[in-house]
C-alpha positions in Angstrom: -21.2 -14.5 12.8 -22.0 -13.8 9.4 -19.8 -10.7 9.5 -17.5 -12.2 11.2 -17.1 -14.9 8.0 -16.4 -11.5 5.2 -13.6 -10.1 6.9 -10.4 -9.5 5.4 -11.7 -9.3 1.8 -12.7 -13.0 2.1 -14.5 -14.2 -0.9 -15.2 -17.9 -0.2 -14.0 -21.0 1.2 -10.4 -22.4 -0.8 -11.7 -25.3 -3.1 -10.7 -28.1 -0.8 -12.0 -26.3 2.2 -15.4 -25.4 0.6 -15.8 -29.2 -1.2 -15.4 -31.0 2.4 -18.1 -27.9 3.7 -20.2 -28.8 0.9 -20.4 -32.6 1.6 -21.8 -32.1 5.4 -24.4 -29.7 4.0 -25.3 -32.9 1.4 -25.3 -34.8 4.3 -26.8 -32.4 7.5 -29.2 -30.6 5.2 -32.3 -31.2 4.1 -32.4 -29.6 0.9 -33.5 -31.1 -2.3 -30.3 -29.4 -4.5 -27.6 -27.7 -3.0 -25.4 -25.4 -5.4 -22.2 -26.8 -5.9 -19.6 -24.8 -4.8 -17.3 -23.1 -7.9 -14.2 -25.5 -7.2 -12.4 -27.5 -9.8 -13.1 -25.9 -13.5 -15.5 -24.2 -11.9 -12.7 -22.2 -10.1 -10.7 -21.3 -12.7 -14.0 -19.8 -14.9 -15.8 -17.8 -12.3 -15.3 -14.9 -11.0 -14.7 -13.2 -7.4 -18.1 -12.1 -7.3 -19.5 -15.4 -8.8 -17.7 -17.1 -6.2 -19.1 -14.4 -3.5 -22.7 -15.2 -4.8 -22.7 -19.1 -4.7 -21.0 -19.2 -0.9 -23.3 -16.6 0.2 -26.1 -19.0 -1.3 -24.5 -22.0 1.0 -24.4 -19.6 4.1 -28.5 -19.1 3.6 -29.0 -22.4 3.7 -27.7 -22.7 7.1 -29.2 -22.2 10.5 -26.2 -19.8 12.8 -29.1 -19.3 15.6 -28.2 -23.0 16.5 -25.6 -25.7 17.1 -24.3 -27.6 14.4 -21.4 -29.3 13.1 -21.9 -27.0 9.5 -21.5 -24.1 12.1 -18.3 -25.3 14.2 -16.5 -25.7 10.4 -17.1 -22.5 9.1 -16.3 -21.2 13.0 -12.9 -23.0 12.9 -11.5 -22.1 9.8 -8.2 -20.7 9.4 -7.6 -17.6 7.8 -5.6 -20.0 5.5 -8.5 -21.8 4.6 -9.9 -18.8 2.9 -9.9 -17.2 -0.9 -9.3 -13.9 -0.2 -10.4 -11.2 -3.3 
């Protein structure tokens, strides 16, 4: 699945997309800080690759080998959905 997510040059989640994705991990996850994603100035000041790093730091945080409603989102999204580099 993890390919599956980097195809088409995808670089991340669009802001809104990835803010809602962030809230379930806040609330699914059991981690003590999860990064915040690089959305409102945040956005506009990082970079593609900056961007690349932080989602790829969400995607570790989450279990693929089992279902979960973190899993169905990131399954469901439309190509639309995505930043593309």
């Amino acid at each position: 699945m993890i390919n599956d997510i980097f195809r088409n040059n995808r670089v991340c989640p669009n802001p809104m997309i990835w803010n809602d994705l962030y809230k379930m991990m806040c609330e699914d996850l059991n981690e003590q800080e999860i990064p915040k994603p690089l959305i409102l100035a945040g956005w506009n000041f990082s970079s593609d690759m900056e961007k690349l790093i932080r989602f790829k730091e969400h995607l570790s945080l989450i279990d693929f080998k089992i279902e979960n409603r973190i899993k169905d989102f990131i399954s469901n999204m439309k190509e639309e959905d995505w930043y593309h580099g």
